[in-house]
C-alpha positions as CSV (number, residue, x, y, z in Angstrom):
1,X,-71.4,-59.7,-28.6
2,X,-68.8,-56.6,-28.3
3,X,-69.9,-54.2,-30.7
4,X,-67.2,-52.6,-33.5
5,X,-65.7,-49.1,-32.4
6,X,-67.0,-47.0,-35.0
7,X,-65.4,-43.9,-33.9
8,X,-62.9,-42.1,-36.6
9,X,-60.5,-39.7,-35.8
10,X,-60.7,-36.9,-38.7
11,X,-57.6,-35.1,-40.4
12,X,-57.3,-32.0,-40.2
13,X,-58.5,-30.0,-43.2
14,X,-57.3,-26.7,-42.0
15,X,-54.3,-25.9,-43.6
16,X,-53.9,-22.2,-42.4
17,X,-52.7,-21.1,-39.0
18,X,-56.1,-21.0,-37.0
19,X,-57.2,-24.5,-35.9
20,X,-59.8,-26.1,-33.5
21,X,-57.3,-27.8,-31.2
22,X,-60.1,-27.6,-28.8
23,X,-62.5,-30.1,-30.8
24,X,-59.4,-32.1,-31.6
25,X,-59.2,-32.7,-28.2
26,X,-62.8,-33.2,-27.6
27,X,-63.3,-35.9,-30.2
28,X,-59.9,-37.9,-28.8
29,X,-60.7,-38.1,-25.4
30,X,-64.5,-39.1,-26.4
31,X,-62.1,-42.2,-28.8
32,X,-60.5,-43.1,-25.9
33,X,-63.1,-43.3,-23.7
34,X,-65.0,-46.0,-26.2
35,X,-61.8,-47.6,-26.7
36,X,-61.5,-48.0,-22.6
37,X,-64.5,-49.2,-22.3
38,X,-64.4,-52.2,-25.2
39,X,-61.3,-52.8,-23.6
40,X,-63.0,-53.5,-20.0
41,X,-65.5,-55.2,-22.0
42,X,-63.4,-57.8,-23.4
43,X,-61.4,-57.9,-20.2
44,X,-64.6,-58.9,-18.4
45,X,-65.2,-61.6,-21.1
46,X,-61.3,-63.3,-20.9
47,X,-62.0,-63.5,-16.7
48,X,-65.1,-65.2,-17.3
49,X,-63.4,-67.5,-19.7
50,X,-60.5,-67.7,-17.7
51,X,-62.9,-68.9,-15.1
52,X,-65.0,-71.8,-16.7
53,X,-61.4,-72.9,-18.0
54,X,-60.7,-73.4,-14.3
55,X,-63.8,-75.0,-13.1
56,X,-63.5,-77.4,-16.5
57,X,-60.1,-78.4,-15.5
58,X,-60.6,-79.1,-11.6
59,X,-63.7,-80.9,-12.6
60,X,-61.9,-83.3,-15.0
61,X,-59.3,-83.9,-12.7
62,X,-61.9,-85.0,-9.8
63,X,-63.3,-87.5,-12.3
C-alpha cells in the first residue's frame, strides 16, 4: 500500500521585509522529493499491472 504524502507546504507568516527564503527552499525541494518518489512508486505499480494485464490477455487468447 502507497502511503499518503503528508508533507505541507507552510505560508509564510512573515509579513516584514526579512524572510527565510533559504528554508522555503529547503522544505520545497524536500516536497518534491516525496512527491517524486510516490510518483515512481505508483509508476512501478501501473507496469506491474500493465504486465499481468498482458500475460492475462495472451493466456486467454491461447485457450
Amino acid at each position: 500500500m502507497i502511503k499518503e504524502l503528508n508533507i505541507g507546504i507552510r505560508k509564510s507568516s512573515s509579513t516584514g521585509i526579512f524572510h527565510d527564503s533559504r528554508e522555503d527552499v529547503r522544505r520545497l525541494g524536500k516536497a518534491l522529493n516525496i512527491a517524486i518518489d510516490k510518483i515512481n512508486e505508483l509508476v512501478e505499480i501501473v507496469n506491474e499491472q500493465e504486465t499481468e494485464i498482458r500475460e492475462l490477455k495472451k493466456k486467454q487468447s491461447s485457450c
